[in-house]
Residue, then its C-alpha position, 0 to 999 in steps of 0.5 A: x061772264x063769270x066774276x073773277x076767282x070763280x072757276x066752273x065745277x070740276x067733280x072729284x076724283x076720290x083718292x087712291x091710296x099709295x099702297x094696301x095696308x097689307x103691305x106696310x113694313x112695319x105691319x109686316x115687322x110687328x106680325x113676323x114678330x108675333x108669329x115669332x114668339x107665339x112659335x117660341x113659346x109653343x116649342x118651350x111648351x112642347x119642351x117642358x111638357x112632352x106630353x102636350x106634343x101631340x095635342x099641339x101637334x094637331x091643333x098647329x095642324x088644324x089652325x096650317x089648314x085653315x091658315x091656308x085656306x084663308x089664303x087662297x079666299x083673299x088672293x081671289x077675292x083680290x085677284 
């Protein structure tokens, strides 16, 4: 008979987590707010600077392909 307070070994479950980081408010806050001004100041500099349009331009072109492509990776990765 095993002496008292001694219970038998049960293994552990790791913990979950409750949620993805990803998915955190205020990591959503702070990224929409980056975007946000990195967008700002890329219109201002087109403004001041209409000659820098057309780089811009395709440089924004360049960075929405792979953007994009960096997407569909991590939704098969997750799915």
């Amino acid at each position: 008979m095993p002496a008292t307070g001694q219970h038998p070994r049960q293994p552990q479950q790791p913990q979950q987590p409750q949620h993805s980081p990803g998915t955190d408010p205020v990591v959503l806050l702070l990224l929409g707010i980056v975007v946000a001004l990195v967008l700002g100041a890329t219109f201002y500099l087109c403004v001041v600077r209409p000659s820098l349009t057309g780089p811009i331009g395709t440089v924004g072109a360049a960075a929405s392909a792979l953007t994009a492509a960096f997407g569909v990776a991590l939704a098969l990765r997750r799915g």
